[in-house]
C-alpha positions as CSV (number, residue, x, y, z in Angstrom):
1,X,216.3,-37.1,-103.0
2,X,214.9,-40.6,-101.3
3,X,213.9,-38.3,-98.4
4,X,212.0,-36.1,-100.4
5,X,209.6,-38.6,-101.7
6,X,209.4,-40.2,-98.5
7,X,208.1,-36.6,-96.7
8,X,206.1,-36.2,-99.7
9,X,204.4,-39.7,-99.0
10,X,204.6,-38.9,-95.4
11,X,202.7,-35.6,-95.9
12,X,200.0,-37.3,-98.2
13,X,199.8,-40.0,-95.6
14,X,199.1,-37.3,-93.2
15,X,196.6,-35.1,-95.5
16,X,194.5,-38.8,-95.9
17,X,194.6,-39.5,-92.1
18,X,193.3,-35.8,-91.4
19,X,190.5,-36.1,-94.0
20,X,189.2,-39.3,-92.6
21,X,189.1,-38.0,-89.4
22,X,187.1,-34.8,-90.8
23,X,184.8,-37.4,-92.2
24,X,184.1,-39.6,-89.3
25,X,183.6,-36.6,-87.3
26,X,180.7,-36.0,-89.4
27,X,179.3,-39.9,-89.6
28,X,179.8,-39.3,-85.8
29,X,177.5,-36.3,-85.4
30,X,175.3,-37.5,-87.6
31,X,175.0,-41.0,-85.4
32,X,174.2,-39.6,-82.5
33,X,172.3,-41.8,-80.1
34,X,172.8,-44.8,-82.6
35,X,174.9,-47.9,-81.5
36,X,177.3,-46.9,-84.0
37,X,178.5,-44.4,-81.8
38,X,181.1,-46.7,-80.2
39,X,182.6,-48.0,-82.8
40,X,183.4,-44.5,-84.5
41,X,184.6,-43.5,-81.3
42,X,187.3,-45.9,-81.9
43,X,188.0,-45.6,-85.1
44,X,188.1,-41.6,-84.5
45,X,191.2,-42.9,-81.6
46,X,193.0,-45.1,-83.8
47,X,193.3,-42.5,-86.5
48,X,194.2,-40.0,-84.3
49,X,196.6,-41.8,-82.5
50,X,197.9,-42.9,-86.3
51,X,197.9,-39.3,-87.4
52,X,200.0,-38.1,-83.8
53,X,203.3,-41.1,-85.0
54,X,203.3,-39.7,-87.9
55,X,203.2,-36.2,-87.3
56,X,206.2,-37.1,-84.7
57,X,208.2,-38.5,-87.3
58,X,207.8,-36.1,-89.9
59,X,208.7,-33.3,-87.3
60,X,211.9,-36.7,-86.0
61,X,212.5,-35.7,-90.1
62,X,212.8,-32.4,-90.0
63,X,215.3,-32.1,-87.0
């Protein structure tokens, strides 16, 4: 029963991660040619890169 509530946290941890990458995809676009660029750039990487571990573990999980 602990693992089910920890893949359910997991999985909302996951649906977060992919919504604030939605959203600075937007702030992104919309920043074009702004100095701002750079920085969401990197926060765009260390989301995704977030997103990726914990899409390994939840499939580590599953297995």
């Amino acid at each position: 029963m602990a693992e089910n509530g920890n893949r359910e946290a997991l999985d909302d941890l996951i649906a977060l991660l992919r919504r604030q990458i939605s959203d600075l995809t937007e702030q992104a676009t919309a920043a074009s040619g702004s100095g701002s660029e750079e920085r969401l750039s990197d926060l765009l990487n260390e989301k995704q890169d977030r997103l990726n571990e914990l899409l390994k573990e939840r499939s580590a999980g599953e297995g």
